[in-house]
C-alpha positions in Angstrom: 0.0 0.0 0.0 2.9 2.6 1.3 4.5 1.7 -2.1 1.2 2.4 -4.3 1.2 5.6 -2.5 4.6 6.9 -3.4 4.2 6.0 -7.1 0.8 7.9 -6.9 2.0 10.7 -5.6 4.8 11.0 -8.2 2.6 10.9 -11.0 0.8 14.7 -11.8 -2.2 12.6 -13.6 -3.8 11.9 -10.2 -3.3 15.6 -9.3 -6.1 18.5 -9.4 -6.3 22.2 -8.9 -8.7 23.0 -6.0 -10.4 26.7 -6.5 -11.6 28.3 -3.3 -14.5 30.3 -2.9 -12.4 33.7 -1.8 -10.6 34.6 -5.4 -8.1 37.4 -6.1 -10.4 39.7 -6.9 -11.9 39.3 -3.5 -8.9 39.9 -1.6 -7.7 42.8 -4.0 -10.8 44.7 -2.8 -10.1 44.2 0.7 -6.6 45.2 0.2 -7.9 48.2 -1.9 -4.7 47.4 -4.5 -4.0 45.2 -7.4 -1.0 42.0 -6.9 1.3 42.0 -9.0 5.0 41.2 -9.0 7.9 44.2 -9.6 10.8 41.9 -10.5 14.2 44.2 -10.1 17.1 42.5 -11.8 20.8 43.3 -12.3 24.1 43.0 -11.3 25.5 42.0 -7.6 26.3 45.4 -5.9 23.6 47.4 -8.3 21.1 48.3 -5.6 18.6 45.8 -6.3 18.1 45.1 -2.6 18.6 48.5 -1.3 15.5 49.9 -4.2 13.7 46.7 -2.9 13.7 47.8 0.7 12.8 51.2 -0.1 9.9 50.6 -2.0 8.7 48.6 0.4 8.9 51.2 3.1 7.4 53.6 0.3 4.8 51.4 -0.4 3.8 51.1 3.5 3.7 54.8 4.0 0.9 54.9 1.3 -1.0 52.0 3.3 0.0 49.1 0.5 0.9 45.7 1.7 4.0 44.4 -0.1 6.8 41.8 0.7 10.0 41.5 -0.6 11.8 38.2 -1.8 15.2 38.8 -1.7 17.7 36.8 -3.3 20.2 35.9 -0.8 17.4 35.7 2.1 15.7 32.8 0.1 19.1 30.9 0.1 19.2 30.7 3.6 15.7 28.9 3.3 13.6 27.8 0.7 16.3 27.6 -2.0 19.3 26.6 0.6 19.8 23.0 -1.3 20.5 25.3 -4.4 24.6 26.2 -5.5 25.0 28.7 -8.8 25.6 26.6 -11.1 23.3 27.3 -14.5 20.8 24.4 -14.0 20.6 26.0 -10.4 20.4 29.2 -11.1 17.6 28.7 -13.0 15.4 26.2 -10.4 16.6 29.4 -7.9 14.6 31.7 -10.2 11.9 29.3 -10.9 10.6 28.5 -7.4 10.6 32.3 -6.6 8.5 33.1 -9.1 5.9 30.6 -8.3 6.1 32.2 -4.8 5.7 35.5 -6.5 2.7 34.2 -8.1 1.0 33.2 -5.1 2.0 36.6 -3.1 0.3 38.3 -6.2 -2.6 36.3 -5.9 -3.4 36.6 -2.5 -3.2 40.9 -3.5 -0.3 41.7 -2.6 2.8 43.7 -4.1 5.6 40.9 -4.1 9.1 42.6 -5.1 11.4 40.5 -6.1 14.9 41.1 -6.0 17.9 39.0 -7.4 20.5 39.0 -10.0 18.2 36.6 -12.2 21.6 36.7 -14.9 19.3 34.6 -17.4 17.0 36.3 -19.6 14.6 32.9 -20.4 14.4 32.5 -16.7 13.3 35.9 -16.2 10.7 35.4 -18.9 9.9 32.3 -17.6 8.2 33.8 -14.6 6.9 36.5 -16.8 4.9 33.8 -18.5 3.2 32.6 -15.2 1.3 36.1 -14.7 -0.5 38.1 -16.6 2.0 40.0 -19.1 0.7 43.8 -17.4 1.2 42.2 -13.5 4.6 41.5 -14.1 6.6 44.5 -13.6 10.5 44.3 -14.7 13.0 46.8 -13.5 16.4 46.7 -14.7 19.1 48.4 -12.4 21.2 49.3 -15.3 24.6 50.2 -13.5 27.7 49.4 -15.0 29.7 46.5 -13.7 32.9 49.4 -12.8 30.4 50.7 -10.3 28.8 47.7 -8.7 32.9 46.1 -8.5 34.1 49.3 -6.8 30.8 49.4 -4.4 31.4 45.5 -3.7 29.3 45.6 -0.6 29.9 41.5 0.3 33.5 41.3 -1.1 32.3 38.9 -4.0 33.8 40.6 -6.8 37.2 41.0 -5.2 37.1 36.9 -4.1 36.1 36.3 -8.1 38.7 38.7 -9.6 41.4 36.1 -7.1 39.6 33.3 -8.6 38.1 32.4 -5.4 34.7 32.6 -6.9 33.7 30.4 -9.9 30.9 31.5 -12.0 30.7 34.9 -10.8 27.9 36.9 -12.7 29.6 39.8 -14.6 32.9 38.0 -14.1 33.3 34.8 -15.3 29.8 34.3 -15.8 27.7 36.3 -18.4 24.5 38.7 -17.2 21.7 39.1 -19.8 20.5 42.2 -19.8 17.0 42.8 -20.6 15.8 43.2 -23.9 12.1 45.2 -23.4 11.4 46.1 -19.4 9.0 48.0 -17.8 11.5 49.9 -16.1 14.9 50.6 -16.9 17.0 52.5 -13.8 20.6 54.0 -15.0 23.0 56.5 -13.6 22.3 60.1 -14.1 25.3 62.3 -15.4 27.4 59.8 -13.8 25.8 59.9 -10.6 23.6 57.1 -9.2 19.9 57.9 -8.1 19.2 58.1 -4.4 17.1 54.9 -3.2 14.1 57.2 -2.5 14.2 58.5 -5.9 14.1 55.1 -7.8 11.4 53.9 -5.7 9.2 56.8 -6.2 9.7 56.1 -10.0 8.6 52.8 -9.0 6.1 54.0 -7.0 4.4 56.3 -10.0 4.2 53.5 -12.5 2.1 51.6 -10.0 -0.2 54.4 -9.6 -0.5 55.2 -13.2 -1.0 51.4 -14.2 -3.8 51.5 -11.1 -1.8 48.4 -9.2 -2.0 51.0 -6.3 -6.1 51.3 -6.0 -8.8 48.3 -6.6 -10.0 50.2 -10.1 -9.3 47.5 -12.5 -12.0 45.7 -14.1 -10.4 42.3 -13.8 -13.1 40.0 -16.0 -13.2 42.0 -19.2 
């Protein structure tokens, strides 16, 4: 019997979706916003984290409920089995963006924020929303900047060879091709976190992911 139920298990055929009374668009109006996910990619050292945490505290201040997935915060967790090669790199990617998903279901603003080097992974968990509730920002900083920030040391420990498969490195970054958002340096100078987010902020608002207004079955 223990041995039928293994090889049931295992097999997706006996496996079906369960729909519960409360939708999203039930918990969107009790929210009063729309989920989505605001996927900020680039390289190690390009701010990704530090926009993520300020948008968070941006979006709180306007009564939004967000969360943040961070990168290096899901390896000490859900993806902890995970090491960088390619093949993981890619399953890293994939199961946050099905936890992405479900944080946008439930309403809620999920940013996500991690190097996500691979363009087809990144579109990969495009593909599981709604094209307009997936919102990419690319923190387009050049790798001379993000090396001479190196906030963790990484890029030193790669450039000694202690690193294998460092993205930017040894290790190629795909930038996007078509984003939602695209974050660069301004005569030289970076942006102040506060001031990315806000331009974060306002694309929400004018794309009404900060208000229940959207008609959701047309």
């Amino acid at each position: 019997m223990e041995l039928f139920a293994m090889s049931t298990l295992s097999n997706s055929t006996n496996i079906f979706w369960h729909e519960c009374q409360v939708g999203k668009p039930a918990k969107q109006k009790l929210l009063n916003q729309n989920g989505c996910v605001v996927w900020i990619t680039g390289l190690s050292g390009s701010g990704k984290s530090t926009l993520a945490c300020s948008l968070s505290r941006e979006l709180h201040s306007k009564g939004k409920l967000s969360y943040v997935l961070d990168g290096d915060n899901l390896r000490h967790g859900l993806n902890k089995d995970l090491g960088f090669k390619p093949e993981d790199r890619t399953e890293n990617i994939r199961r946050t963006g099905e936890v992405a998903k479900l944080f946008a279901d439930a309403g809620l603003i999920c940013v996500a924020s991690l190097i996500s080097p691979y363009r087809r992974d990144r579109d990969t968990c495009r593909a599981m929303l709604p094209d307009a509730n997936f919102i990419e920002v690319f923190m387009n900083m050049p790798l001379e900047l993000c090396e001479a920030r190196d906030p963790k040391g990484l890029y030193k420990l790669a450039r000694a060879g202690k690193i294998k498969g460092f993205t930017g490195i040894d290790d190629p970054y795909e930038p996007p091709i078509s984003c939602e958002i695209e974050l660069n340096q301004e005569n030289g100078v970076c942006p102040t976190p506060t001031f990315m987010a806000g331009k974060v902020v306002t694309y929400l608002e004018e794309k009404g992911f900060l208000g229940y207004l959207r008609v959701w079955w047309i």
